[in-house]
KOLLOBA-577790 format. One record per residue (C-alpha): residue in three letters; x, y, z. Coordinates in steps of 0.25 Angstrom, whole numbers, plus 5000, padded with zeros to 4 digits. Layout:
N
  res     x     y     z
  Ala     X     Y     Z
...
***
This chain:
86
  res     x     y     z
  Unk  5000  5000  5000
  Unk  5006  5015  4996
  Unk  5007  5025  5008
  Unk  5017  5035  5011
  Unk  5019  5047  5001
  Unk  5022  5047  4985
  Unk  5028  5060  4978
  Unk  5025  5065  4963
  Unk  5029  5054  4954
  Unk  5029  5043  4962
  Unk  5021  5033  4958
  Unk  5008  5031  4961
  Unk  5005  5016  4970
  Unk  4995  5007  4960
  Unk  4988  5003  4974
  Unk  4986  5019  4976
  Unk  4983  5025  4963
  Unk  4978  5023  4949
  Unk  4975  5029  4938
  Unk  4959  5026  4935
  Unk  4960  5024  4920
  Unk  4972  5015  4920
  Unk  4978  5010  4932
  Unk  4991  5006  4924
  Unk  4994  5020  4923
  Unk  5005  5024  4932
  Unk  5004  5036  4940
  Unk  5013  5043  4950
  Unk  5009  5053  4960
  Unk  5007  5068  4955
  Unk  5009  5074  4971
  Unk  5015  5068  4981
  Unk  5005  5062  4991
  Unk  5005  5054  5004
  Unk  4997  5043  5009
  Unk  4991  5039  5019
  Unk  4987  5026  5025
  Unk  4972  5025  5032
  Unk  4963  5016  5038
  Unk  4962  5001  5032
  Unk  4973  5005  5022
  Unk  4967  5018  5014
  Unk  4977  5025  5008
  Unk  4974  5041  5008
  Unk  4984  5048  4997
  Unk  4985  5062  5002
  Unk  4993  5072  4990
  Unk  5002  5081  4998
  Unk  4997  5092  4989
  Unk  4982  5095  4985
  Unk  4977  5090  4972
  Unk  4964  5091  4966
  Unk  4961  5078  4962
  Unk  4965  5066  4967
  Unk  4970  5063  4952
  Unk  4981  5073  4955
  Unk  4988  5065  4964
  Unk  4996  5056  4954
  Unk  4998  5057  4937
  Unk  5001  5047  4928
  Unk  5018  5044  4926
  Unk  5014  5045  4911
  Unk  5007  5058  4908
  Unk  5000  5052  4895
  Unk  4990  5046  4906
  Unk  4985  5057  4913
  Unk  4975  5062  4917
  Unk  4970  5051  4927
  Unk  4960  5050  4936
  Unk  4966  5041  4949
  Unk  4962  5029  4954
  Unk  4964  5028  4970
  Unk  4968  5011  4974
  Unk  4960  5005  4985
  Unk  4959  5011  4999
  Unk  4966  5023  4992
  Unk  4960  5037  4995
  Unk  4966  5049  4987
  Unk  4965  5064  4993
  Unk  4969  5077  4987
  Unk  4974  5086  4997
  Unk  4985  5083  5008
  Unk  4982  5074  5020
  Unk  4986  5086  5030
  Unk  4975  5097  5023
  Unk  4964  5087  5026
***
């Protein structure tokens, strides 16, 4: 299971994140994000900078694939603003 934190450009976790239309695409992080481990195993993906959409947290490694829309894994909740603003 992924927890800790991911800078811009790592790559994305397959367990974490896909892309909705093709989830061979691979996708790294667009912001540098944290996450959190909760209750029963959720994972929370805080970004360490506000985005608008949860889209915005990662991009595709080959730029011929965006846009995307995102595809959270199981027990996997995405957020938009940092953990310490909410």
């Amino acid at each position: 299971m992924s927890e800790g934190s991911y800078n811009v450009g790592d790559t994305v976790p397959e367990d974490l994140l896909q892309a909705a239309e093709a989830p061979s695409i691979e996708l790294e992080f667009a912001v540098a994000i944290e996450i959190i481990e909760g209750y029963g195993g959720t994972q929370h993906v805080y970004p360490l900078e506000i985005v608008e959409d949860p889209e915005d947290l990662v991009t595709p490694r080959n730029a011929a694939d965006a846009p995307i829309d995102v595809e959270p894994g199981d027990d996997t909740n995405l957020y938009t603003v940092p953990r310490d603003l909410l």
